[in-house]
N, C-alpha and C positions, 0 to 999 in steps of 0.2 A: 526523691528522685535518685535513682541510682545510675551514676554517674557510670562507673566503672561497665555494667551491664549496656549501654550507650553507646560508650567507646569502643565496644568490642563490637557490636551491631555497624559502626559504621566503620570501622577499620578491614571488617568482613565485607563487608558491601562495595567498597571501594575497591577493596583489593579484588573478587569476581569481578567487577566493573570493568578493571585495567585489564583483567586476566582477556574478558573476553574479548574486548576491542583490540586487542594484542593480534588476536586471530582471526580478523576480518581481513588483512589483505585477501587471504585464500581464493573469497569469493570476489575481488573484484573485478575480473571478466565478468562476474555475470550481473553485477552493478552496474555494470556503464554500460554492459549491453543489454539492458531492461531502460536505462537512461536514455541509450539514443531510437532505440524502439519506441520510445515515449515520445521523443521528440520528432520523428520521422511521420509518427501518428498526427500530433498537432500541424505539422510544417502541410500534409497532404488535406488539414480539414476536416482531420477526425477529433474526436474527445476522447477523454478518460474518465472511465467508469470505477467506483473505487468503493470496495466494501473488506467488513471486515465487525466482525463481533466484540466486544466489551473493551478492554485498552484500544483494540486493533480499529473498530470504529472511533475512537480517536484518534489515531493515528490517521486513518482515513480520509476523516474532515480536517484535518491538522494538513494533509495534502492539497488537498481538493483547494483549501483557504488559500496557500501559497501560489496554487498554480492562477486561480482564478484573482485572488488578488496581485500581492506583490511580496517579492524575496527580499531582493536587493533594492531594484531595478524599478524605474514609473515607466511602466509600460501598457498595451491594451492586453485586457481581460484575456484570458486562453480558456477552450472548455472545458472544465472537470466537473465530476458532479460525485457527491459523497451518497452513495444507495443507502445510507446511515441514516439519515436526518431528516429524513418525512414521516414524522409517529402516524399520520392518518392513514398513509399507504403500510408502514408494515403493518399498524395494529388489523386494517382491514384487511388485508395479506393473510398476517397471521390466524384472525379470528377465523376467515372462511375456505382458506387453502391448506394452514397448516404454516408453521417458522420456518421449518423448513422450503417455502417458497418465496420468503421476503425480499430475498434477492434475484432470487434468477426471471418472478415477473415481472422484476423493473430491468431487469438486464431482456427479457423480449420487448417491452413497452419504448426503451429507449436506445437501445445497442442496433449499430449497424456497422455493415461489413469492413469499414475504415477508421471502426473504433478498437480502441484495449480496453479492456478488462482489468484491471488489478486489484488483488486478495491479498491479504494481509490476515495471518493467522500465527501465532507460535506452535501450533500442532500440524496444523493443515489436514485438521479431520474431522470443520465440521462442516455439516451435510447439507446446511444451507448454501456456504461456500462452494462446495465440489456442485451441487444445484444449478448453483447459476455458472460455474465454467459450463458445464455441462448443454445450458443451455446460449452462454457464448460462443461455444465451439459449435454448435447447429445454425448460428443466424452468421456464423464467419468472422467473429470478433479475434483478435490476438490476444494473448492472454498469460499476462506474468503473474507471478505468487512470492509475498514476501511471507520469506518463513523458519522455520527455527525446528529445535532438534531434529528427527531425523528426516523432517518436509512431509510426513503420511503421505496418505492418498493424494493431497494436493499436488504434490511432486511429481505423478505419473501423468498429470494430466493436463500441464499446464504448458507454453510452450517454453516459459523463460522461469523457472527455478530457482531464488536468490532465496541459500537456505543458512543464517545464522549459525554458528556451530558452539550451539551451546545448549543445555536442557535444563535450563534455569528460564523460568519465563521473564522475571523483572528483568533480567542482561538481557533475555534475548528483545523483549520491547523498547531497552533502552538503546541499541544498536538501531533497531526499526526506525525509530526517532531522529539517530544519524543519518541513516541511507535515505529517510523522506526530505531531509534538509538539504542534502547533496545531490539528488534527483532535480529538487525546485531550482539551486544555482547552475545548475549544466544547462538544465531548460532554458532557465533564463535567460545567462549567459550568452549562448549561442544563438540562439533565438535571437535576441536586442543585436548579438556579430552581427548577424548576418541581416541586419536591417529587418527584421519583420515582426521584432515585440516592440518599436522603439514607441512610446506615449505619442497621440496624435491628438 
């Protein structure tokens, strides 16, 4: 085992780590305001819709859990749904439309005018993604993107843009991770204030 080649692996890690979180105040207007967009969705009877490819579909379902379970707080269920987590819909998806559609036919099959959308990408350039804004923005969905270096294509197209500043993927996922935790407790939080998550 070599110790010394270890310590330098995570003395590096940590310190990008800090470096990056250092630099998250920047974007937070557009945290809390993709947060109370979230919330304003839930409070009128819409859901949230939440995809996102390989970390980022964990991260996804890692949302979806929080919101539809529990954060904090024993409260009722709220709707999120991870477009990640049904292998019979993308593999049928993918076999007979292409991967490129695994999202955006469950984003027609399930998306309506008083839903979000939210994409979670560290590129925001893949085409499944951009696919189904694509096809949110045709059926009237809102549509935030969490995302990292320089936000690609996703950025042009999304309405709320919360873009990591950093081009390191493992920082930029591990912030993603932040901002989904911090999302679930505002939800919550205000939600339960305001008398309408309290457990019944």
């Amino acid at each position: 085992m070599n110790r010394s080649y270890e310590s330098s692996v995570f003395s590096r890690s940590l310190q990008e780590h800090l470096e990056c979180f250092s630099k998250i105040s920047s974007i937070e207007n557009d945290i809390l305001r993709s947060a109370n967009t979230m919330l304003e969705t839930l409070r009128s009877g819409g859901k949230i819709l939440v995809c996102g490819n390989g970390g980022s579909a964990a991260d996804a379902q890692h949302f979806t859990a929080e919101i539809v379970g529990r954060f904090y707080k024993n409260r009722k269920a709220l709707p999120a749904i991870a477009l990640s987590t049904d292998t019979s819909i993308i593999t049928a998806v993918g076999n007979d439309f292409g991967f490129d559609c695994i999202f955006s036919r469950q984003v027609e099959a399930l998306g309506n005018t008083n839903d979000i959308l939210l994409l979670l990408s560290t590129s925001g350039n893949s085409h499944n993604l951009l696919n189904a804004v694509a096809k949110g923005s045709e059926k009237g969905l809102g549509t935030i993107a969490l995302l990292g270096k320089d936000g690609g294509d996703l950025m042009k197209c999304v309405d709320i843009p919360v873009i990591v500043p950093s081009f390191d993927t493992p920082r930029i996922q591990e912030v993603h991770g932040f901002i989904v935790h911090l999302w679930a407790e505002i939800i919550e939080s205000l939600l339960c204030t305001a008398g309408e998550g309290e457990k019944r």
